[in-house]
Phi, psi and omega in degrees: 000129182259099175268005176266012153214157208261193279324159193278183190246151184251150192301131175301161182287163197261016203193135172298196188250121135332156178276319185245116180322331168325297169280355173335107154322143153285346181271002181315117154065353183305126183266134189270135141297127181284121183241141145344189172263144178307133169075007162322148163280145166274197216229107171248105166251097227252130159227161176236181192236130161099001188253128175280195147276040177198023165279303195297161177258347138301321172246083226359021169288168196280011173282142163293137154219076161318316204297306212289337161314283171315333176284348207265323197283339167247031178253248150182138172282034204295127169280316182274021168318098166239194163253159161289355187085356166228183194279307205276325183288306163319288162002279183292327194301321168247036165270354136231034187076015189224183198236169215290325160288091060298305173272017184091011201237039177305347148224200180276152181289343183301341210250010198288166186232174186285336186280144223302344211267343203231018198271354124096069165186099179292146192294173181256356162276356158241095205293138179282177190297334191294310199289305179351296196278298168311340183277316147342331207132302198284124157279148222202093185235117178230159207230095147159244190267090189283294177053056146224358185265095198329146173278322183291006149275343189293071194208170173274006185242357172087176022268153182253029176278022178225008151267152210333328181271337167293320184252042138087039161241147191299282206261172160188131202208121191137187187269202194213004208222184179290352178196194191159116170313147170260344155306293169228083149308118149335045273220133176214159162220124195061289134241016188234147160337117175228169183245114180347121139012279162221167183277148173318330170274355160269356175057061146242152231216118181308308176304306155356270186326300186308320191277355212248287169280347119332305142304323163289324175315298188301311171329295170333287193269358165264314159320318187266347197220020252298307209276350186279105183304136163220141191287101150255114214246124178284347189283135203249161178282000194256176311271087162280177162268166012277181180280027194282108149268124176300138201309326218244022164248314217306335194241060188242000175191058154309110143122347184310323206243003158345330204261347194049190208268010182270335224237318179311330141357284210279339182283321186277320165349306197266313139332295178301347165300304206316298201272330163126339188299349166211174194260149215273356173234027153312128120295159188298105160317142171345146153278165182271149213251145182126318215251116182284136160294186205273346211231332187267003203251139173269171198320315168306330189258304165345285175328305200271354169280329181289314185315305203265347140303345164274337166311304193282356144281318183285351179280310157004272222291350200260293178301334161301320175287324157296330178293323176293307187271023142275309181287339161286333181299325191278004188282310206286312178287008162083012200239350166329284201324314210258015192214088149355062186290095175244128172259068193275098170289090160139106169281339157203214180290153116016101136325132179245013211253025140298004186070190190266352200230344201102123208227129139283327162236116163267336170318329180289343189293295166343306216244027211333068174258120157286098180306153192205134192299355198270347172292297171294037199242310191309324200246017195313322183306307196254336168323107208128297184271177186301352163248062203202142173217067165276162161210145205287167174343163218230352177261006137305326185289313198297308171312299205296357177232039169289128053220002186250193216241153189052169204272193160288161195041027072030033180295327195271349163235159182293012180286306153324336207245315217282125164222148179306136127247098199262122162259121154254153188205100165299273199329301200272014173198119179254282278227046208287162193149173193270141170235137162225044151296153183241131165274162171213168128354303192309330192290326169355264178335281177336269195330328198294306184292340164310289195299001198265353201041084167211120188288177174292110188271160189263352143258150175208152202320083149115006193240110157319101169296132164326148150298149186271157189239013201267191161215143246214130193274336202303349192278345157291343192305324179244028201186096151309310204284338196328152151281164182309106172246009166251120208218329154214176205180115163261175167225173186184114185227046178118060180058015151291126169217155172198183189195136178253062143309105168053029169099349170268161187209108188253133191214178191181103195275125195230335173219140164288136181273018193242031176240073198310304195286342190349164185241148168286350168269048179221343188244155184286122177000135170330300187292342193292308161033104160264095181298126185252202191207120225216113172243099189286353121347336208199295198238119170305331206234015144091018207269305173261118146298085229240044180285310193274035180225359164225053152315348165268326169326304206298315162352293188293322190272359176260340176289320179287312160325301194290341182297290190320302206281346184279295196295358202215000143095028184266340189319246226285169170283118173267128115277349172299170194222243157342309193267333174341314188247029180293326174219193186028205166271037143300340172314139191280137174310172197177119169285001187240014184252158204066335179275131182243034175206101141237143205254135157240143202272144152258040159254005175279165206270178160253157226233104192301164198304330196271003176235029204229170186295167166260108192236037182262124167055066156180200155275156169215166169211136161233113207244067200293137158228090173242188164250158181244118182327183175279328180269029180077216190186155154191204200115172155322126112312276208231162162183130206226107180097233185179202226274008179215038157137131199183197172189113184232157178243122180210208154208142211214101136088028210107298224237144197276154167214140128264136172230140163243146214231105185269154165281035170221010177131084199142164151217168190215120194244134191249096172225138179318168182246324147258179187285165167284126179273165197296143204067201191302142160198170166262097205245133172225146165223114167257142177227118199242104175300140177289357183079184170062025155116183187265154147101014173282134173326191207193170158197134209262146192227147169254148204180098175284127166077354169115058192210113205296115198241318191189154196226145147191128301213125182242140146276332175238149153249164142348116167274319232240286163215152158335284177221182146231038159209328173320162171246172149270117222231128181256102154099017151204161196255113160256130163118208165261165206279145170292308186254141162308288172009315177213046202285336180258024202241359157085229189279339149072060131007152166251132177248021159269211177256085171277100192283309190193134181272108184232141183250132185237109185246150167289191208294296192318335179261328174299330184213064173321201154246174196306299192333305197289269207326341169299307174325281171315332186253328181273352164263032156292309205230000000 
């Protein structure tokens, strides 16, 4: 059997054809399924979002994790573990063994670019382990946050190859984008739209659901299949924000976090001695400069940082407990001994992207509407529940990467980089204990496939394959002691870079990472840089600097960087953020750009913000055309984000409505002055933008039949976006309610006949120019 290409070729018959069936050899044509090699492993692969390395209480931090303890104590520890520091560049990297600008995913896609390392579209040359292992044998299931799927493919039009079933798992149940209420989640399985289970008030929880369908999955194919080995990839929307805990988690560390992050600091420290994850003469790395201690904050802003730190552990210990009653089913079901079990806590650091204070809608933070602990002070009650999209304090992030310095998007330091990884195998690891061999993500792939015994191919279907670039772990599994065979290794996330080298670290922080919107003309040249120099052999956590005492060393590694970065497709170096895709053809594709009349339908799927018309910083018109029953009628029209920034056209009882939800706070309600009579009619909402730049008013006019019904004045609008998983949604509502107004009606269907929705922008928002959009996007912040 020839495994270096995918699909594998099927076996010849082993005996010619008879004349007669009668003389047929039985061994005449009989078809072999492609299996793996005997004793292949299945495969549980966990990934969580957003846990620093000093969050879990496997690596002494203050979240309760039972589950990741017990895996880790019959188990393997890796201490020296990393990441790229942001989520969709970890993600590819490690589903296919290459590293992430080599498939393009230097960054997240929504943000993507022409250039080849930022074009947020893996190549077909790098198939990922899933197609590896199903062209193999392995039934092939992910169940939860993929954030690989270009958005602007996320359409009926396609193309799907890069979505989940396409890049080789048999099943798929999750979201497709960068975060997600866990309450009412966005949700498809496989390639169509699907709706939860249940409502928040029936108590349901994504993490819950995901482990819920995952275990039916599993069930599914050992029943129908006993001997067939499976891949099931694990990534939960947790703990990215918001911040949704379920009540029977929500009060589980009242008072816990009082002493605040200067002193948490010091505690997990002194844990993580305990337990062996850094060596006893570790020190704290520097605070990050920028960042108020525990000490700058008064009693009001203390109160509402200890509060969303307690959220954010019990959301931890509650997505660790689901993680649990997945390893107890496969414990009941014999199947534990045999399954490879990787846990990776952390697609990078700690989030700083809460502000300084803590966010109740952290999208306004996004979108650089400045947030204050007194909202969430106001709303304390509700912090947690769905009607909350928090996310906690940005000097919180730094506790959670104790013992090292800076957050998530962070490339250049382990605060960014470093994440707990725990493996388990009974069969495939005798020899359980702390590892501190040094890993990346990039390493995955490799290891999964070594234990399944399957090389790496060099075609996979009819496409010449990237080389894996990864190093493949297993060789640590039985040998504490091995030496190091991952040996250098860069990183690079928005112009934050570093290099890794033979134990040394030349590294160079370039932008902060709770400063989401920067405008790229505030920050300094590349070259301006202050490199710094590191001998993690002697300082575990990266604490002393020693540029100025081997400038040649540091010298030879930044030279090996440009090296590294020339070979891996980081060239040029981007720091933008907001702006990044602002003009030309940096722009992210859009089936919807240049067109300024689109009619959308409500047999259509619904359409994420980068494929959807553009209704930010300008005028629009929307223009339902429906009938209305004899017995009246209501629902969805149109409906574009959700409950913590959005806009819906809807009908309530009859009677036509518009809301608008700004994402800093407030709604502005447009409602007819009588009900709709039975037949046909035309519901219009104009929205005639005030100019002069982004996030400015408006004034929304409503109008039935060409007849004026109701008018009222938004002062502020959305500049940037809604969300980063709502949709644009035609004749129901997927997510959380744009409006209360119908906030207990689920998807609240239109239960007349709504033929079409057509959306209308002027020339000017359909096809700005490079100049003006630049413009426009760089007066957000």
């Amino acid at each position: 059997m020839n495994r270096h290409s995918i699909p594998i070729a099927a076996h010849e018959p082993a005996t010619s054809a008879a004349v007669d069936h009668r003389d047929q050899d039985a061994s005449f044509a009989r078809p072999t399924p492609v299996r793996p090699p005997q004793g292949a492993p299945n495969v549980l692969l966990v990934m969580l979002d957003d846990v620093g390395f000093g969050a879990s209480s496997a690596f002494g931090g203050p979240c309760r994790m039972p589950t990741a303890e017990r895996l880790a104590d019959n188990g393997l520890k890796y201490t020296r573990f990393h990441t790229t520091a942001l989520c969709s560049p970890t993600r590819a990297a490690t589903l296919t063994g290459r590293n992430h600008h080599s498939v393009g995913m230097g960054l997240i896609a929504e943000q993507a670019t022409a250039a080849p390392g930022y074009n947020g579209t893996r190549p077909a040359s790098a198939a990922t382990v899933a197609r590896v292992l199903q062209g193999n044998g392995y039934a092939t299931g992910a169940f939860g946050k993929m954030h690989q799927t270009p958005p602007w493919e996320i359409t009926e039009a396609g193309p799907f190859d890069r979505w989940p079933i396409r890049e080789g798992f048999d099943r798929f149940y999750g979201f497709l984008g960068a975060e997600s209420d866990q309450y009412t989640p966005v949700l498809y399985q496989d390639f169509t739209p699907v709706h939860p289970p249940k409502t928040p008030e029936q108590g349901y929880h994504l993490s819950e659901d995901l482990v819920d369908r995952a275990a039916a999955w599993i069930d599914s194919v050992s029943t129908v299949d006993p001997d067939k080995p499976w891949l099931c990839y694990l990534p939960f929307g947790a703990c990215h924000a918001p911040l949704h805990v379920p009540a029977s988690h929500r009060d589980r560390y009242r008072g816990e976090f009082d002493h605040g992050w200067d002193r948490q600091r010091e505690i997990t420290l002194e844990r993580q001695k305990e337990l062996g994850v850094v060596p006893e003469d570790t020190a704290l790395a520097p605070w990050a400069p920028g960042l108020p201690h525990w000490d700058d904050f008064d009693d009001d802003q203390r109160t509402v940082a200890a509060r969303l730190m307690e959220l954010y552990a019990a959301f931890l210990e509650h997505t660790d407990d689901q993680v649990g009653r997945l390893i107890a089913h496969l414990e009941t079901t014999g199947a534990l001994d045999n399954t490879l079990v990787l846990y990776m806590i952390g697609d990078n650091g700690a989030s700083a992207e809460g502000g300084m204070e803590g966010s109740f809608n952290y999208l306004a933070n996004i979108n650089g509407i400045t947030t204050a602990a007194r909202e969430s002070l106001a709303n304390l009650d509700a912090l947690g529940t769905e009607m909350s999209y928090p996310h906690y304090p940005a000097s919180w992030a730094m506790a959670l990467d104790t013992p090292y310095q800076w957050t998530k998007q962070a490339a250049s330091h382990y605060g960014g980089t470093r994440n707990g990884l725990i493996a388990h195998w009974p069969k495939g690891i005798t020899e359980p204990g702390v590892r501190h061999q040094w890993h990346h993500c990039v390493d995955i792939t490799p290891t999964i496939l070594e234990a399944a015994g399957i090389p790496a191919p060099d075609s996979v279907d009819g496409v010449t394959q990237q080389p894996m670039e990864g190093t493949a772990m297993n060789y640590t599994f039985n040998a504490a002691d091995a030496e190091d065979r991952h040996i250098t290794q860069y990183f690079e996330i928005f112009g934050n870079r570093g290099i890794y080298h033979d134990g040394w670290t030349a590294v160079a922080m370039h932008r902060a990472p709770w400063l989401m919107a920067t405008r790229g003309l505030d920050l300094p040249a590349f070259s301006e840089d202050r490199w710094e120099l590191y001998d993690t052999t002697t300082d575990w956590s990266q604490a002393r600097d020693l540029a100025a005492e081997h400038p040649e060393l540091l010298a030879r590694l930044q030279e090996r960087f440009l090296v590294e970065a020339a070979g891996h497709q980081v060239l040029p170096l981007d720091d933008r953020t907001v702006t990044r895709n602002a003009a030309g053809a940096d722009r992210t594709p859009s089936p919807m750009r240049g067109r300024r009349s689109i009619t959308l339908y409500p047999h259509m799927h619904g359409l994420p913000e980068k494929a959807a018309p553009r209704l930010f910083n300008t005028s629009y018109t929307l223009t339902a055309h429906l009938d209305s029953a004899d017995g009246g009628c209501e629902g969805i029209l149109a409906s574009f984000g959700g409950r913590f920034g959005g806009l819906s056209l809807y009908v309530l009882d009859s009677v036509p409505v518009f809301c608008y939800t700004f994402s800093g706070g407030g709604r502005t309600y447009v409602r007819s002055a009588s009900p709709l009579s039975a037949g046909e009619h035309h519901v219009v909402l104009e929205f005639a933008y005030d100019g002069g730049g982004p996030g400015r008013g408006g004034t929304a006019t409503l109008s039935v039949d060409g007849e004026q019904t109701d008018s009222a004045r938004i002062e502020r609008t959305t500049p940037g976006m809604f969300s980063l998983n709502e949709q644009f949604d035609i004749g129901v509502n997927r997510g959380s309610p744009v409006s209360e107004d119908y906030a207990d009606r689920g998807p609240f269907g239109f239960t007349g006949m709504l033929h079409s929705v057509r959306v209308e922008l002027p020339a000017s928002s359909a096809d700005v120019s490079p100049e003006e959009r630049r413009r426009m996007e760089l007066a957000v912040h």
